[in-house]
DRENLUM-332480 format. One record per residue: x, z, y of N, C-alpha, C, O in turn; residue number from 1. Coordinates in nm, 2 decimals. Layout:
BEGIN
((X Z Y) (X Z Y) (X Z Y) (X Z Y) NUM)
...
//
This chain:
BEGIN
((0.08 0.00 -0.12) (0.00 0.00 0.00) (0.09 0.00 0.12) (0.19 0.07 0.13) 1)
((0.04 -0.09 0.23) (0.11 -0.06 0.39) (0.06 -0.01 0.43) (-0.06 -0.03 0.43) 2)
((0.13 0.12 0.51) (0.07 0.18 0.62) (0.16 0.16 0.73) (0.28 0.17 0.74) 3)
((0.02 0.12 0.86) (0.12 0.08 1.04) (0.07 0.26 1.07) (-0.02 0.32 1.01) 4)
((0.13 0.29 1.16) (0.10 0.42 1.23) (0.14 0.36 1.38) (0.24 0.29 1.41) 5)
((0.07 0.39 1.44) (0.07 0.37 1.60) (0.08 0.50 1.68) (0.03 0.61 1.64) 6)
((0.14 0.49 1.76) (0.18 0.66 1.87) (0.17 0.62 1.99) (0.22 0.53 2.04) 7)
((0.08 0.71 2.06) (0.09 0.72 2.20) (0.15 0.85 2.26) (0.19 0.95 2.19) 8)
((0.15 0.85 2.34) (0.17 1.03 2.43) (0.18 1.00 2.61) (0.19 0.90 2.67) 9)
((0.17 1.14 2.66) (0.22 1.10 2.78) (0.13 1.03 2.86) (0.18 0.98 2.96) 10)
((0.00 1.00 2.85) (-0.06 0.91 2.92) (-0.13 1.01 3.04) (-0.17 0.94 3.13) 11)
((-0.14 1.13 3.06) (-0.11 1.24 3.17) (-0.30 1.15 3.20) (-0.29 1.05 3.27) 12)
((-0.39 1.17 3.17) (-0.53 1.12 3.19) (-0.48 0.98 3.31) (-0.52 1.02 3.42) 13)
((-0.44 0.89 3.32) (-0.45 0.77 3.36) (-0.55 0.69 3.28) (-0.52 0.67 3.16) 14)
((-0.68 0.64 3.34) (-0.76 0.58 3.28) (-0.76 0.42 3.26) (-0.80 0.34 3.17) 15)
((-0.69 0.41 3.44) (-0.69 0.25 3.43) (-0.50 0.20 3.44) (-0.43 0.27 3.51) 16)
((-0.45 0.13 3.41) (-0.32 0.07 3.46) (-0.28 0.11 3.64) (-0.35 0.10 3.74) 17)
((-0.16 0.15 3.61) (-0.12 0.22 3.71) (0.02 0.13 3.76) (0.06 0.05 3.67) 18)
((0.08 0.13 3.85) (0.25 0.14 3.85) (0.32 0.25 3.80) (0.27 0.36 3.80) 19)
((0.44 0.23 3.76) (0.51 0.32 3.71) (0.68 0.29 3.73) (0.73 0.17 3.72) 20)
((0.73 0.38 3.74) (0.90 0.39 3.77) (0.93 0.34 3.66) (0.84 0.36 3.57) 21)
((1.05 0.25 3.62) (1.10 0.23 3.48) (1.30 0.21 3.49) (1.35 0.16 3.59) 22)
((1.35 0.23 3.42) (1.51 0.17 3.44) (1.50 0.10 3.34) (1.47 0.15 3.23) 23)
((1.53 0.00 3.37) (1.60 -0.07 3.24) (1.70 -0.16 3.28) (1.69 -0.23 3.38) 24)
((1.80 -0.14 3.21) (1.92 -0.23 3.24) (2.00 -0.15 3.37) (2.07 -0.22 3.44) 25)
((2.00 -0.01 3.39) (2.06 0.09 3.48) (1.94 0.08 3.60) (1.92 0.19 3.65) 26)
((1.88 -0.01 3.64) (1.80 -0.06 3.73) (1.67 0.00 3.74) (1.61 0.03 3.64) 27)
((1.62 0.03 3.87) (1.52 0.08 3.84) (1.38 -0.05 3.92) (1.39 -0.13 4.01) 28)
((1.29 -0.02 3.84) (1.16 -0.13 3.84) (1.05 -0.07 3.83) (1.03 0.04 3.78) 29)
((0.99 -0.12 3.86) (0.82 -0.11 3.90) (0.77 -0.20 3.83) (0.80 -0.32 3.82) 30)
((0.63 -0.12 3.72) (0.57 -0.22 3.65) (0.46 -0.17 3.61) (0.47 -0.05 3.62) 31)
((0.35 -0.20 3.57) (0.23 -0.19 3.54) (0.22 -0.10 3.39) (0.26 -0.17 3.30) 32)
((0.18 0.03 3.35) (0.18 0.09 3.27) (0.06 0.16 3.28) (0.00 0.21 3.37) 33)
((0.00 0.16 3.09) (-0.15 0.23 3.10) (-0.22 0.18 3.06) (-0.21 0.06 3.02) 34)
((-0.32 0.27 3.08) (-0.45 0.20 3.07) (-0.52 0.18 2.97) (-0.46 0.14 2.87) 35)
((-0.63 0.21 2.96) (-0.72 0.28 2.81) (-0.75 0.11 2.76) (-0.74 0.06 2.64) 36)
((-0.78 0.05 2.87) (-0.82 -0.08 2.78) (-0.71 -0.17 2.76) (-0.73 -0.29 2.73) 37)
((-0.59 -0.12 2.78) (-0.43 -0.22 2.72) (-0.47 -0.15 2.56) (-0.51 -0.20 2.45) 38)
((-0.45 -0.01 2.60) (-0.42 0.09 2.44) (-0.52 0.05 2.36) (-0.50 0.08 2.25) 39)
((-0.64 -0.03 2.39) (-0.76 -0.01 2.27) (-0.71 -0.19 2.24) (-0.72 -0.22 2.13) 40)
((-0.68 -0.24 2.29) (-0.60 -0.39 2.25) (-0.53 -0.36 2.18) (-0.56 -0.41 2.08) 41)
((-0.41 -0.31 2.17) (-0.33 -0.31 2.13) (-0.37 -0.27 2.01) (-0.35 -0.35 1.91) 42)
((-0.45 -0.12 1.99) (-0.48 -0.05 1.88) (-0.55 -0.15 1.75) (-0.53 -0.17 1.63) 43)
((-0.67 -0.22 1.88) (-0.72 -0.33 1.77) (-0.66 -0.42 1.69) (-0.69 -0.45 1.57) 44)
((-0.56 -0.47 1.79) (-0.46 -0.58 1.74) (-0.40 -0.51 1.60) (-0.43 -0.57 1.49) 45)
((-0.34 -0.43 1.60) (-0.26 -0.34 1.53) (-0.39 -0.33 1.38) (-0.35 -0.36 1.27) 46)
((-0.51 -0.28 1.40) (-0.58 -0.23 1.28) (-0.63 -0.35 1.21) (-0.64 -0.34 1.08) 47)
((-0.66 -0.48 1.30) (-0.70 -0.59 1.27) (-0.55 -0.67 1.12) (-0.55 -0.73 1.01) 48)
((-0.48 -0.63 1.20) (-0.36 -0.68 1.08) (-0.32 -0.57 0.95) (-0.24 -0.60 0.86) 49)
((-0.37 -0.45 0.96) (-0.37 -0.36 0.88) (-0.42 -0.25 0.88) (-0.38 -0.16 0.95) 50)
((-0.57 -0.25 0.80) (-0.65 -0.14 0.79) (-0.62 -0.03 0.76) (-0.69 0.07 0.79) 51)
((-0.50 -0.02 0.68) (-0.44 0.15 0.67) (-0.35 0.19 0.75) (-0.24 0.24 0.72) 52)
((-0.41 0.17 0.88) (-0.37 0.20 1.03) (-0.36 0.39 1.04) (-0.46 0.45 1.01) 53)
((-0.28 0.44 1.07) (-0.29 0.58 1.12) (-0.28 0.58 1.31) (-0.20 0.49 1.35) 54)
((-0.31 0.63 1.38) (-0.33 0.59 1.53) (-0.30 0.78 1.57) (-0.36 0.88 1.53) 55)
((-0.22 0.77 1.63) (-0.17 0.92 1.67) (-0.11 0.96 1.86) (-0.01 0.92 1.91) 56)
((-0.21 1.03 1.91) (-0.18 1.06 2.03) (-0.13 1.21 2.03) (-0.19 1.32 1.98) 57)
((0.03 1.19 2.11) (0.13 1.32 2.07) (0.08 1.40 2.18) (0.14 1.50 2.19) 58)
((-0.02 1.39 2.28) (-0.08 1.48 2.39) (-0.02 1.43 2.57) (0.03 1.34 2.64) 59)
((-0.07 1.53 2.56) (-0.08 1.52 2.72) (-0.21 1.44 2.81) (-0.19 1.41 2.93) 60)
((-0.36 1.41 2.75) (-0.39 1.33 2.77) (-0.53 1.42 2.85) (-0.62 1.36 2.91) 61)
((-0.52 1.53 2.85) (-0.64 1.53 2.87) (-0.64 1.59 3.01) (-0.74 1.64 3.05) 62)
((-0.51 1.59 3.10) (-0.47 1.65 3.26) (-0.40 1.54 3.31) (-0.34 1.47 3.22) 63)
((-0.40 1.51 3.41) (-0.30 1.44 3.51) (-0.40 1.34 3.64) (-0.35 1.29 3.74) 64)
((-0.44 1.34 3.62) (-0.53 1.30 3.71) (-0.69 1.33 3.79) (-0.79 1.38 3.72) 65)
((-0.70 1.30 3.89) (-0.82 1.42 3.94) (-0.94 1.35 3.85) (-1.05 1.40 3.88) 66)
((-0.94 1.27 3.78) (-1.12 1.34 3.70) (-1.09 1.35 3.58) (-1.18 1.33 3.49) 67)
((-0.99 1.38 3.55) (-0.96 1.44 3.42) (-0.93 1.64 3.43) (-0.94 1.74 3.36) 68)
((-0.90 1.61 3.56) (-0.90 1.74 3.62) (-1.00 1.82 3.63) (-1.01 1.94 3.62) 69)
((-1.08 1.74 3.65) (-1.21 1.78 3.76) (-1.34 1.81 3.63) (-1.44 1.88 3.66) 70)
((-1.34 1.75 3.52) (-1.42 1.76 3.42) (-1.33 1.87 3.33) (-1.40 1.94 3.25) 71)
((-1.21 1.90 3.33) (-1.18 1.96 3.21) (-1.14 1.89 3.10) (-1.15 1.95 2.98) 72)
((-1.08 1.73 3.12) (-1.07 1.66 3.00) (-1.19 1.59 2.91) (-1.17 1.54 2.79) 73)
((-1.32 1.60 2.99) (-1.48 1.60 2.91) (-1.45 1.40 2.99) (-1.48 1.32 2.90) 74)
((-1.41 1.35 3.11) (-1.46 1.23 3.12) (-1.36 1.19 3.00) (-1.45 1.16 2.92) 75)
((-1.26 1.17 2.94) (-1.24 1.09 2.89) (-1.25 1.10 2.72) (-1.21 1.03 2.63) 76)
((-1.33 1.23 2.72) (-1.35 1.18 2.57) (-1.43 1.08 2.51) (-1.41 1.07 2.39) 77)
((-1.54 0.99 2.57) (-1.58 0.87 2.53) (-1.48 0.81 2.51) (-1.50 0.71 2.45) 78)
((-1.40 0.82 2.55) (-1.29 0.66 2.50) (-1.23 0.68 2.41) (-1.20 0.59 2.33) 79)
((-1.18 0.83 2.42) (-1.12 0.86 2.25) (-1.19 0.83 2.16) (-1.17 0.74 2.08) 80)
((-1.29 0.91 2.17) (-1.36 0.90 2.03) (-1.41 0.76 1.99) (-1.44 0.75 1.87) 81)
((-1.42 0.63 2.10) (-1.39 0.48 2.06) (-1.25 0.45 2.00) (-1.23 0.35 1.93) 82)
((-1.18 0.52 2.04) (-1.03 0.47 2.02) (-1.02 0.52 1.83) (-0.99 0.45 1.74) 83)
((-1.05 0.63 1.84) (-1.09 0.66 1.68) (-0.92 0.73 1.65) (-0.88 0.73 1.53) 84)
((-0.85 0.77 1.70) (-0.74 0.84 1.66) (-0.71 0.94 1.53) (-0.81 0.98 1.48) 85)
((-0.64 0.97 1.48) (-0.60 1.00 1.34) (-0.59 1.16 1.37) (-0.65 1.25 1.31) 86)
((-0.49 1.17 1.47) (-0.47 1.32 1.53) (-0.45 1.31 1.68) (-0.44 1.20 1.74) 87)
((-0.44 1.40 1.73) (-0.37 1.47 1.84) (-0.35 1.59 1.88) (-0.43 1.68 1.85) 88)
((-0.24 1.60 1.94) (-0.22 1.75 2.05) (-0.11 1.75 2.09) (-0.02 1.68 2.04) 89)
((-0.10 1.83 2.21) (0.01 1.82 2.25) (0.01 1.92 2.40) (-0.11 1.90 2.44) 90)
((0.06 1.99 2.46) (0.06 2.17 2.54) (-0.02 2.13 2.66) (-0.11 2.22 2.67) 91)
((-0.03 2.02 2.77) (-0.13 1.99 2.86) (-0.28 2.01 2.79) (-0.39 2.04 2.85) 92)
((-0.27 1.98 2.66) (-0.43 2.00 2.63) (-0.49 2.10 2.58) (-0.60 2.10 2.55) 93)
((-0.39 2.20 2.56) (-0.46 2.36 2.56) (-0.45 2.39 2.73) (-0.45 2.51 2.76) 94)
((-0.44 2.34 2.78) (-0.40 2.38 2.94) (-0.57 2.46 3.03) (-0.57 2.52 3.13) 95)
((-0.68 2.43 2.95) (-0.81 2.49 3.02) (-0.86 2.57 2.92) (-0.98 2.60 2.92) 96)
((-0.80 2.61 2.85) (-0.78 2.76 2.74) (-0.85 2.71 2.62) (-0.92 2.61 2.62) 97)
((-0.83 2.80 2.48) (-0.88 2.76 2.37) (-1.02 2.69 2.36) (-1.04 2.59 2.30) 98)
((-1.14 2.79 2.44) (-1.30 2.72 2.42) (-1.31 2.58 2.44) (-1.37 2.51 2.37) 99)
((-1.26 2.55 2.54) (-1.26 2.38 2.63) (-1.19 2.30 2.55) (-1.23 2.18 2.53) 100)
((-1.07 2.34 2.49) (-1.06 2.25 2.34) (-1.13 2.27 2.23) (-1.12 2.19 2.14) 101)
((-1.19 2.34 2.22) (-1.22 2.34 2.11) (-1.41 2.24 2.14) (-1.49 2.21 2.05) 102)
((-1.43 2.21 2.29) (-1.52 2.19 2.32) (-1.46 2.05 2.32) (-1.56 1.97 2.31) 103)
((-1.39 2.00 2.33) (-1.30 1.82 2.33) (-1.33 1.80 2.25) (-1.38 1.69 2.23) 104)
((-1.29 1.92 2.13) (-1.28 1.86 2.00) (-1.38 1.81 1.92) (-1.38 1.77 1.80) 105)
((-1.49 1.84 2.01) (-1.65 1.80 1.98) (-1.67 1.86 1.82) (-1.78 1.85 1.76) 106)
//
């Protein structure tokens, strides 16, 4: 059997494609990073070519921005639970104390 596993992290609640700092090549650049509907492309792409897909977000996803702030991490769980992830966690998302995860975790 194949199995693909896909990883995200770090996405600090950015919902839509953002700019972002990058070095490459010692250099530093500006470039378009993010975004729930690149990640659910990609994810598809990825499950479409192999259904024993594992999809894993290492955290941070549920603070960084004001309406992820502002809800407690509650706006973006419709997209997770479209995105269909395998696991997650990661220390930003115990950040509004155990109940309110445990309230994400639907």
């Amino acid at each position: 059997m194949k199995l693909s596993i896909a990883y995200i992290n770090d996405v600090h609640g950015y919902l839509e494609p953002h700019p972002e700092l990058f070095y490459l090549g010692g250099k530093e650049v500006i470039a378009t990073a993010g975004g729930y509907s690149r990640i659910a492309s990609v994810v598809k792409d990825i499950r479409k070519k192999n259904s024993n897909t594992l999809v894993f977000d290492g955290g941070d996803t549920f603070h960084g921005t004001l309406p992820l702030i502002q809800s407690q991490g509650e706006a973006i769980i419709p997209i997770l639970n479209k995105l269909g992830f395998s696991a997650m966690v990661g220390h930003w998302d115990f950040a509004y104390g155990p109940e309110q995860l445990k309230k994400l975790a639907g």
